[in-house]
N, C-alpha and C positions, 0 to 999 in steps of 0.2 A: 252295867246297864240294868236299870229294871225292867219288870213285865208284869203285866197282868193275870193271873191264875185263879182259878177257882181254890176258895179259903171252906165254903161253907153252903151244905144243900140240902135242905128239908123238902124231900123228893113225895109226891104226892100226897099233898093235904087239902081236905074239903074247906071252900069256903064256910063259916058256919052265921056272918053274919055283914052284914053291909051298910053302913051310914055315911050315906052322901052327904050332909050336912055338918060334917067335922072338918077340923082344917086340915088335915091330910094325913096319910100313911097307911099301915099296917099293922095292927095288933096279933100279936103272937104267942099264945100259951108260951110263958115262962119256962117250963121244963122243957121245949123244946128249941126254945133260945139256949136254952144250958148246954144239952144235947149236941148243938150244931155250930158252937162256939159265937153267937150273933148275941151280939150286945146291944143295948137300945138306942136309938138315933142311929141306928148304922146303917148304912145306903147298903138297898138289896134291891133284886132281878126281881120281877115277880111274872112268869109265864103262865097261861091260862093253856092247859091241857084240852080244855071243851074249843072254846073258841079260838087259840092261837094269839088274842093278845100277847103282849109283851109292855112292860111299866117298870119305870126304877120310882122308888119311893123310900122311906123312911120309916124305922119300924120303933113303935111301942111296945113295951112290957103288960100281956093281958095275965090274966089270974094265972098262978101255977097250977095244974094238972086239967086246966078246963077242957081243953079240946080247942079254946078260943083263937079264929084264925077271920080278923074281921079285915075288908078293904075299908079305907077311909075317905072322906073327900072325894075329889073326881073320880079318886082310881075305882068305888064304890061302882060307875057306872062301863067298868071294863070287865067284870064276872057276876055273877048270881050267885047265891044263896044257893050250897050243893057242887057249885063247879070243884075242879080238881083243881090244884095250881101246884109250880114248882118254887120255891124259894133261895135264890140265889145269890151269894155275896162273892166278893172278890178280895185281893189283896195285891198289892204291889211288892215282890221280892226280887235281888236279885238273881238273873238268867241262872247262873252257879245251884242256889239252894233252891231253884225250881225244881231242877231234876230227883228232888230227895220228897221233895214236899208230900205228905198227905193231907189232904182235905180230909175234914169231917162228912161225913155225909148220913142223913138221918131218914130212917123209912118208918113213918109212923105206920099206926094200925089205921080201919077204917072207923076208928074217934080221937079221929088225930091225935093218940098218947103213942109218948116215950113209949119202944117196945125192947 
């Protein structure tokens, strides 16, 4: 049987930028797609720590080392420019090599780098 498990979590990072007028996703400093094992196009969680939103979406590769953590498209009008958010992905394994599993999980600084 498989299950659902937390794969990957880039645990508090500032939004730094927001464009409503894209066709959708998440742009994500590179180094910390490395960092957090999230590969591009890969469905993630995206939780808003200020307002408690909550959005799955799709993530883009932004520059490496920028700090770049932009919403895209609609999800642009679910946090501001400054909010905190959590970044979450999952994976399907089975029940068995759950119990062993380690997640990555990633704490940037407050310029959202690799620390």
């Amino acid at each position: 049987m498989l299950i659902e498990v937390l794969k990957s979590k880039i645990h508090r990072v500032k939004i730094t930028q927001s464009e409503l007028h894209y066709v959708g996703s998440i742009t994500i400093d590179e180094a910390l797609m490395d960092a957090a094992d999230i590969v591009e196009n890969e469905k993630v969680q995206i939780v808003n720590i200020n307002n408690g939103e909550r959005l799955e979406t799709y993530v883009i590769k932004g520059k490496r080392n920028s700090g770049e953590i932009c919403l895209n498209g609609p999800a642009a009008r679910k946090a501001q420019v400054g909010d905190i958010i959590i970044i979450i992905s999952y994976c399907s394994i089975e029940k068995e090599a759950a119990i062993s599993h380690e997640p990555k999980i990633v704490f940037p600084d407050d310029d959202n780098k690799v620390i």
